[in-house]
DRENDO-1510 file (C-alpha; in Angstrom, 1 decimal, always signed):
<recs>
REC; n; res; u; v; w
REC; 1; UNK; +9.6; -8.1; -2.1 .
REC; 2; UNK; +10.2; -7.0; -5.4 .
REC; 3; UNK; +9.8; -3.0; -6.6 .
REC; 4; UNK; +7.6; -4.0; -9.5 .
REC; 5; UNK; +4.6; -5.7; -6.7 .
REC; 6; UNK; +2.9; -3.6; -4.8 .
REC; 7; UNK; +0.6; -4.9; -1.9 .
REC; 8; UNK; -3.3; -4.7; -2.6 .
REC; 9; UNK; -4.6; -6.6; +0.3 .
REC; 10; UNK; -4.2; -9.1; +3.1 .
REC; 11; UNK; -6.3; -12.8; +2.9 .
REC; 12; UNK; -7.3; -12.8; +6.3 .
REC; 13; UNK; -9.7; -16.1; +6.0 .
REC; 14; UNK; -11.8; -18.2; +3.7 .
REC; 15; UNK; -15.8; -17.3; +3.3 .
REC; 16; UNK; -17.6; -20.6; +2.7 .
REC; 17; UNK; -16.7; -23.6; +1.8 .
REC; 18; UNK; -16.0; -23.0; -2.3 .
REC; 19; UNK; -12.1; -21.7; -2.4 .
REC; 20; UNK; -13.3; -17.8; -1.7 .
REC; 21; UNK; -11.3; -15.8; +0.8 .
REC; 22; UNK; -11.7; -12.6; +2.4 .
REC; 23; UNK; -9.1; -9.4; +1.5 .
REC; 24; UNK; -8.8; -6.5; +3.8 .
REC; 25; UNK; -8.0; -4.2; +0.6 .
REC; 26; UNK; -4.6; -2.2; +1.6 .
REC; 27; UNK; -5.6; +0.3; -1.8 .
REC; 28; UNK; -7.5; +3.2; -1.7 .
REC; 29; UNK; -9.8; +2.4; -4.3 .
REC; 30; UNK; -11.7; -1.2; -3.6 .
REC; 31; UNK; -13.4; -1.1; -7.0 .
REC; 32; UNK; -10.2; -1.8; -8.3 .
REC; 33; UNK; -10.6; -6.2; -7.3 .
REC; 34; UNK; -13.6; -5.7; -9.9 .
REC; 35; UNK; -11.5; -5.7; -12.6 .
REC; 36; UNK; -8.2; -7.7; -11.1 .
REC; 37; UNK; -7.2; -10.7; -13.1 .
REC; 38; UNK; -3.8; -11.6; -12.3 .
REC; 39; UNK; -2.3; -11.0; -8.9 .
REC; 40; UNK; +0.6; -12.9; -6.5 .
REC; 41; UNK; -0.1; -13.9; -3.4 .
REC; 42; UNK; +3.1; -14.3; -0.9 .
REC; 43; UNK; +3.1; -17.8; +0.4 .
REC; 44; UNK; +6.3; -19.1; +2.4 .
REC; 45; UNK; +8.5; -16.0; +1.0 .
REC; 46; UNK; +7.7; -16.8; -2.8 .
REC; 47; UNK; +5.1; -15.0; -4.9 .
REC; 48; UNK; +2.6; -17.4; -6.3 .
REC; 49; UNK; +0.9; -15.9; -9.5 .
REC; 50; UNK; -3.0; -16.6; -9.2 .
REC; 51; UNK; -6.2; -15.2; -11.4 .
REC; 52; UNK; -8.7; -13.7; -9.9 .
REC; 53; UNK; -12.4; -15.3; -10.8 .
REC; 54; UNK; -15.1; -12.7; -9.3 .
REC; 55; UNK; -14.9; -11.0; -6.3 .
REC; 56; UNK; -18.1; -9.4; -4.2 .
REC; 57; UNK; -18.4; -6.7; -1.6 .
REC; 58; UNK; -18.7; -7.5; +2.4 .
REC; 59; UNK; -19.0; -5.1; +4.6 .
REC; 60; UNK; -15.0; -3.3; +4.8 .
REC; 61; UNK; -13.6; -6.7; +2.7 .
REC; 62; UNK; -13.3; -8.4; -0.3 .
REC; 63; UNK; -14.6; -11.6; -1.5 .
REC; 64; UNK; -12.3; -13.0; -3.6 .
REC; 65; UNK; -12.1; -16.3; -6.0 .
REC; 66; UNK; -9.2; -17.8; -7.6 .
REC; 67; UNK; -9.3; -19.6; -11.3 .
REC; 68; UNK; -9.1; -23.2; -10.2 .
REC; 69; UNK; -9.3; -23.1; -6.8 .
REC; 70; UNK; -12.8; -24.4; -5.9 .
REC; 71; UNK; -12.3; -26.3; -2.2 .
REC; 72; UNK; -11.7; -24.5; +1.5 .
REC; 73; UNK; -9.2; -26.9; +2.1 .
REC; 74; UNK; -6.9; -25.2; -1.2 .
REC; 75; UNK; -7.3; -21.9; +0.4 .
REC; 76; UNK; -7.0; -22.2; +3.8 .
REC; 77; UNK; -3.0; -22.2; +3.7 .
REC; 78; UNK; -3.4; -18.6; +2.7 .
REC; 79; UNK; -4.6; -17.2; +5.3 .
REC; 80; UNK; -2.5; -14.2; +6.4 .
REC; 81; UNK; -1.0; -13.8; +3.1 .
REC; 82; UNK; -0.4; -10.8; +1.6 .
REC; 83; UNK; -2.0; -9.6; -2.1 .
REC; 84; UNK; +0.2; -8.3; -4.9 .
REC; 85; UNK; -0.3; -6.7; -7.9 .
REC; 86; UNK; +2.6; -6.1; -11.1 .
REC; 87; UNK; +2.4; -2.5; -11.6 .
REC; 88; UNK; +1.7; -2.7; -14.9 .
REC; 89; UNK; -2.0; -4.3; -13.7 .
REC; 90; UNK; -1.8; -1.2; -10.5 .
REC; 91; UNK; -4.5; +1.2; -10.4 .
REC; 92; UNK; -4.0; +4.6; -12.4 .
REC; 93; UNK; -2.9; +7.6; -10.4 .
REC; 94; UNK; -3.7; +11.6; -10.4 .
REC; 95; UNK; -1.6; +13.7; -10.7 .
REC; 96; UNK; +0.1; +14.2; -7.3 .
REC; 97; UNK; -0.8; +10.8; -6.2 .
REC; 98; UNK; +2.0; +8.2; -4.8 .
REC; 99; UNK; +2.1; +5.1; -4.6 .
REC; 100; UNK; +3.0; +4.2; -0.8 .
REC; 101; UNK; +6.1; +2.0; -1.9 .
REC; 102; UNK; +7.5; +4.3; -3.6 .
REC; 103; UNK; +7.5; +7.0; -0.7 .
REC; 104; UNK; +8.4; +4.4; +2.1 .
REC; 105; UNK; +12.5; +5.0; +2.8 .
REC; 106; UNK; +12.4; +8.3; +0.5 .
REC; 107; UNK; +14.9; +10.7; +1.9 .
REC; 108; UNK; +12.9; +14.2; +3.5 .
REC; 109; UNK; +14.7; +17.1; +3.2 .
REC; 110; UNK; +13.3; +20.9; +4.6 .
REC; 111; UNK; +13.0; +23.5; +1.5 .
REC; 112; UNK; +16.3; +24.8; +2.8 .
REC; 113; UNK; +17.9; +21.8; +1.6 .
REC; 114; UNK; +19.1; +20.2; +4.6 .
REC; 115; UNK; +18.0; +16.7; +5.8 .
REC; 116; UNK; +15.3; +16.0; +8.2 .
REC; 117; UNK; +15.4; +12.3; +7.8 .
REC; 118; UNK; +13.7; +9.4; +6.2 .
REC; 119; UNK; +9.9; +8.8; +5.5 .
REC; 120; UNK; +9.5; +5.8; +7.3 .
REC; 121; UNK; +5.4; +5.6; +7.7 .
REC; 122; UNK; +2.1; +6.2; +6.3 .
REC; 123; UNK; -0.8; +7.0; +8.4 .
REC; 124; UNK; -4.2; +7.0; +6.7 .
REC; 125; UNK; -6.6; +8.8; +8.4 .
REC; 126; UNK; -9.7; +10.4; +6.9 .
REC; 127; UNK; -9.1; +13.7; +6.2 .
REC; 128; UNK; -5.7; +13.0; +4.5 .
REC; 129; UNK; -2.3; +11.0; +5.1 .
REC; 130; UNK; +0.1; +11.8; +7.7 .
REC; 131; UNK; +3.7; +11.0; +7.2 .
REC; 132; UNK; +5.8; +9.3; +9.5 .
REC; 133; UNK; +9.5; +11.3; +9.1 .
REC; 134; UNK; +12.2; +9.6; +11.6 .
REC; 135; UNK; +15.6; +11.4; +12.3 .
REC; 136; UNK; +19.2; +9.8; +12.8 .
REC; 137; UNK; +19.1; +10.9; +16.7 .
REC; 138; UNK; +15.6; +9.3; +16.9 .
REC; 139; UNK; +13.8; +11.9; +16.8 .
REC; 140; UNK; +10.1; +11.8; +14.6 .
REC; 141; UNK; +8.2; +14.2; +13.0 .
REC; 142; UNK; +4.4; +13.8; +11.8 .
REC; 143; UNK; +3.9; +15.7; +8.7 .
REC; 144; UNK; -0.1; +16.4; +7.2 .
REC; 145; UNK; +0.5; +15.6; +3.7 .
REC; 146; UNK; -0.8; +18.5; +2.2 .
REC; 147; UNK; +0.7; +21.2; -0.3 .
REC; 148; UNK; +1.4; +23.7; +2.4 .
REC; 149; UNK; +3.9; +21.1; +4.0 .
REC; 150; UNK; +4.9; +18.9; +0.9 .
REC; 151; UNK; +6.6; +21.0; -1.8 .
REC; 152; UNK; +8.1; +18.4; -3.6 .
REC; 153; UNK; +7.9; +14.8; -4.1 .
REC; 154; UNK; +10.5; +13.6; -6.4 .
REC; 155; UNK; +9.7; +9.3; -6.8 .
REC; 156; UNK; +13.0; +9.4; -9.5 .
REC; 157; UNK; +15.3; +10.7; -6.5 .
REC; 158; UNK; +13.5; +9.6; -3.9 .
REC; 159; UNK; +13.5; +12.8; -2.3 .
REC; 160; UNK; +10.6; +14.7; -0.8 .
REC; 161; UNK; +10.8; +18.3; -0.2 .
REC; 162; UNK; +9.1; +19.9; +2.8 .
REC; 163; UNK; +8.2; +22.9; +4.8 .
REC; 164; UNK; +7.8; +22.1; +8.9 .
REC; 165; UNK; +4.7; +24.5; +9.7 .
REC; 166; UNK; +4.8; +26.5; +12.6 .
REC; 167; UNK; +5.3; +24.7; +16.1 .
REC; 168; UNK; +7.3; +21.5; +14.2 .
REC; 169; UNK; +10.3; +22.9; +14.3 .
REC; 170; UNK; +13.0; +20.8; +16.6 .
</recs>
Protein backbone atom coordinates (compact mmCIF):
# COMPACT_ATOMS: atom_id res chain seq x y z
CA UNK A 1 0.00 0.00 0.00
CA UNK A 2 1.30 3.24 -0.53
CA UNK A 3 2.24 5.84 2.59
CA UNK A 4 0.16 8.66 1.14
CA UNK A 5 -3.42 6.15 1.49
CA UNK A 6 -4.62 5.53 4.60
CA UNK A 7 -7.49 2.96 5.20
CA UNK A 8 -10.98 4.43 6.08
CA UNK A 9 -13.09 1.48 5.91
CA UNK A 10 -13.83 -2.07 4.75
CA UNK A 11 -16.97 -2.72 1.96
CA UNK A 12 -18.23 -5.64 3.51
CA UNK A 13 -21.52 -5.98 1.19
CA UNK A 14 -23.94 -4.18 -1.11
CA UNK A 15 -27.40 -2.64 0.57
CA UNK A 16 -30.08 -2.87 -2.11
CA UNK A 17 -30.17 -3.24 -5.36
CA UNK A 18 -28.92 0.50 -6.59
CA UNK A 19 -24.79 0.19 -6.51
CA UNK A 20 -24.72 1.25 -2.52
CA UNK A 21 -22.40 -0.79 -0.31
CA UNK A 22 -21.96 -1.05 3.34
CA UNK A 23 -18.42 0.36 5.10
CA UNK A 24 -17.41 -0.84 8.48
CA UNK A 25 -15.58 2.69 9.02
CA UNK A 26 -11.80 1.81 10.28
CA UNK A 27 -11.62 6.00 11.44
CA UNK A 28 -12.49 7.28 14.50
CA UNK A 29 -14.67 9.95 13.37
CA UNK A 30 -17.66 8.38 10.92
CA UNK A 31 -18.84 11.96 10.10
CA UNK A 32 -16.02 12.19 8.11
CA UNK A 33 -17.83 9.77 4.77
CA UNK A 34 -20.27 12.99 4.96
CA UNK A 35 -18.07 15.03 3.35
CA UNK A 36 -15.73 12.24 1.36
CA UNK A 37 -15.57 12.80 -2.33
CA UNK A 38 -12.73 10.99 -3.76
CA UNK A 39 -11.44 7.82 -2.24
CA UNK A 40 -9.62 4.27 -3.68
CA UNK A 41 -10.86 1.30 -3.20
CA UNK A 42 -8.23 -1.83 -3.29
CA UNK A 43 -9.45 -4.21 -5.88
CA UNK A 44 -7.14 -7.18 -7.06
CA UNK A 45 -3.87 -5.33 -5.48
CA UNK A 46 -4.56 -1.96 -7.49
CA UNK A 47 -6.16 1.09 -6.09
CA UNK A 48 -9.13 2.11 -8.15
CA UNK A 49 -9.97 5.85 -7.63
CA UNK A 50 -13.89 6.26 -7.13
CA UNK A 51 -16.27 9.39 -5.91
CA UNK A 52 -18.21 9.10 -3.38
CA UNK A 53 -22.11 10.19 -4.16
CA UNK A 54 -23.99 10.29 -0.60
CA UNK A 55 -23.62 8.13 2.07
CA UNK A 56 -26.26 7.44 5.12
CA UNK A 57 -25.98 6.13 8.61
CA UNK A 58 -26.90 2.25 9.64
CA UNK A 59 -26.59 1.18 12.69
CA UNK A 60 -22.34 0.76 13.27
CA UNK A 61 -21.89 1.20 9.15
CA UNK A 62 -21.87 3.24 6.32
CA UNK A 63 -23.97 3.47 3.42
CA UNK A 64 -21.99 4.46 0.73
CA UNK A 65 -22.73 5.40 -3.23
CA UNK A 66 -20.26 5.73 -5.92
CA UNK A 67 -20.62 8.50 -9.00
CA UNK A 68 -21.63 6.18 -11.71
CA UNK A 69 -22.17 3.17 -10.22
CA UNK A 70 -25.98 2.62 -10.15
CA UNK A 71 -26.48 -1.57 -10.40
CA UNK A 72 -25.71 -4.36 -7.51
CA UNK A 73 -24.18 -6.30 -10.03
CA UNK A 74 -21.19 -3.23 -10.48
CA UNK A 75 -20.54 -3.43 -6.78
CA UNK A 76 -20.71 -6.73 -5.77
CA UNK A 77 -17.00 -7.49 -6.87
CA UNK A 78 -16.12 -5.23 -4.00
CA UNK A 79 -17.02 -6.87 -1.37
CA UNK A 80 -14.22 -7.22 1.09
CA UNK A 81 -12.35 -4.44 -0.25
CA UNK A 82 -10.71 -2.15 1.62
CA UNK A 83 -11.41 2.02 1.63
CA UNK A 84 -8.60 4.48 1.10
CA UNK A 85 -8.31 7.92 1.42
CA UNK A 86 -5.03 10.43 -0.07
CA UNK A 87 -3.99 12.17 2.93
CA UNK A 88 -4.38 15.29 1.64
CA UNK A 89 -8.54 14.45 1.66
CA UNK A 90 -7.70 12.61 5.63
CA UNK A 91 -9.40 13.92 8.49
CA UNK A 92 -7.67 16.74 10.50
CA UNK A 93 -5.84 15.75 13.65
CA UNK A 94 -5.37 17.33 17.38
CA UNK A 95 -2.70 17.92 18.56
CA UNK A 96 -1.26 14.63 19.95
CA UNK A 97 -3.27 12.61 17.63
CA UNK A 98 -1.62 9.90 15.20
CA UNK A 99 -2.52 8.55 12.52
CA UNK A 100 -2.41 4.54 13.00
CA UNK A 101 -0.08 4.13 9.82
CA UNK A 102 2.14 6.17 10.82
CA UNK A 103 2.78 4.48 14.32
CA UNK A 104 2.47 0.85 12.95
CA UNK A 105 6.49 -0.47 12.68
CA UNK A 106 7.68 2.76 14.65
CA UNK A 107 10.66 1.85 16.75
CA UNK A 108 9.71 1.98 20.98
CA UNK A 109 12.44 2.92 22.88
CA UNK A 110 12.14 3.32 27.21
CA UNK A 111 13.05 7.05 28.33
CA UNK A 112 16.44 5.66 29.13
CA UNK A 113 17.06 5.30 25.59
CA UNK A 114 17.39 1.71 25.05
CA UNK A 115 15.14 -0.34 22.73
CA UNK A 116 12.12 -2.11 23.80
CA UNK A 117 11.02 -3.05 20.39
CA UNK A 118 8.68 -2.35 17.63
CA UNK A 119 4.93 -1.04 17.79
CA UNK A 120 3.47 -3.66 15.98
CA UNK A 121 -0.51 -3.17 17.02
CA UNK A 122 -3.23 -0.98 17.85
CA UNK A 123 -6.00 -2.03 20.11
CA UNK A 124 -8.99 0.28 20.37
CA UNK A 125 -10.85 -0.14 23.22
CA UNK A 126 -13.12 2.47 24.77
CA UNK A 127 -11.34 4.18 27.30
CA UNK A 128 -8.24 4.75 25.12
CA UNK A 129 -5.72 2.74 22.73
CA UNK A 130 -3.49 0.09 23.87
CA UNK A 131 -0.28 -0.47 22.01
CA UNK A 132 0.82 -3.62 20.86
CA UNK A 133 5.04 -3.42 21.53
CA UNK A 134 6.81 -6.84 20.31
CA UNK A 135 10.47 -7.56 21.35
CA UNK A 136 13.30 -9.36 19.17
CA UNK A 137 13.20 -12.53 21.69
CA UNK A 138 9.40 -12.50 21.26
CA UNK A 139 8.54 -11.07 24.02
CA UNK A 140 5.20 -8.34 24.04
CA UNK A 141 4.32 -5.67 25.95
CA UNK A 142 0.73 -3.87 26.12
CA UNK A 143 1.26 -0.28 26.64
CA UNK A 144 -2.17 2.25 27.68
CA UNK A 145 -1.52 5.05 25.48
CA UNK A 146 -1.62 7.69 27.78
CA UNK A 147 0.86 10.58 28.72
CA UNK A 148 2.13 8.86 31.82
CA UNK A 149 3.41 5.94 29.50
CA UNK A 150 4.01 7.74 26.08
CA UNK A 151 6.55 10.65 26.47
CA UNK A 152 7.25 11.02 23.02
CA UNK A 153 5.97 10.23 19.79
CA UNK A 154 8.28 11.34 17.07
CA UNK A 155 6.13 10.38 13.35
CA UNK A 156 9.55 12.18 11.49
CA UNK A 157 11.86 9.36 13.23
CA UNK A 158 9.54 6.99 13.78
CA UNK A 159 10.41 6.68 17.20
CA UNK A 160 8.20 6.61 20.29
CA UNK A 161 9.47 7.25 23.65
CA UNK A 162 8.04 5.48 26.68
CA UNK A 163 8.02 4.93 30.36
CA UNK A 164 6.92 0.93 31.40
CA UNK A 165 4.72 1.77 34.57
CA UNK A 166 5.18 -0.21 37.52
CA UNK A 167 4.68 -4.16 37.23
CA UNK A 168 5.71 -3.98 33.11
CA UNK A 169 9.00 -4.21 33.65
CA UNK A 170 10.62 -7.65 32.01
Amino acid sequence: MEENLLQIGVITSTHGIKGEVKVFPTTDDNNRFKKLKECYIEYEGKMLPVKADGCRFFKNMIILRFEGIENINDVEKYKKCKLFVDREHAVRLEQDEYFMADLIGAEVVREDGSLLGRLTEIISTGANDVYVVSGDAGEEWLLPAIKDCILDVDIKVGRLTVRLMKGMEE
